[in-house]
N, C-alpha and C positions, 0 to 999 in steps of 0.2 A: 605854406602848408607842408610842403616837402620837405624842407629843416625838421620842424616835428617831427615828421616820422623816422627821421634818423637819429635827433637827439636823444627822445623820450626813452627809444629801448637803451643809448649806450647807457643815460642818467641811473635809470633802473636796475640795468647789471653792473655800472660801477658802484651804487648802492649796497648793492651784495652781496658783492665784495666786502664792501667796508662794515657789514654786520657780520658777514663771517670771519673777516678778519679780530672783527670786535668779541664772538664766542669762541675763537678759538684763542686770544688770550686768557680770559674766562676760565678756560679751562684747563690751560698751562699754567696757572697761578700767578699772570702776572702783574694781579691786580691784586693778591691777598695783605699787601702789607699798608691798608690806609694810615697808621700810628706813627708810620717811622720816619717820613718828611717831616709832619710835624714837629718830631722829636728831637731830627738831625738838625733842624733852624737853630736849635737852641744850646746843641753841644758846644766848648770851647775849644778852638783849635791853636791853645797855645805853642804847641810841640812843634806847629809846621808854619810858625810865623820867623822873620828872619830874625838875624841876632842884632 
């Protein structure tokens, strides 16, 4: 039962974390570009292939 009580709060503030780290990408934009992975699959990269 003691485990518990030290686990449960680190779980919850490394939690937190990882939502605040998650809004404040969010909010740095560095999630505005969903199209462009996509799109880069598909480019041909002859120019940087070897000779």
């Amino acid at each position: 039962m003691n485990g518990v009580l030290i686990l449960l709060p680190i779980a919850l503030f490394l939690g937190l974390i990882g939502l605040a780290a998650f809004f404040w990408a969010m909010r740095n934009g560095q999630l505005d570009d969903p199209d462009g992975a996509a799109s880069r699959i598909l480019m041909d990269d002859d120019e940087d292939a070897p000779l």
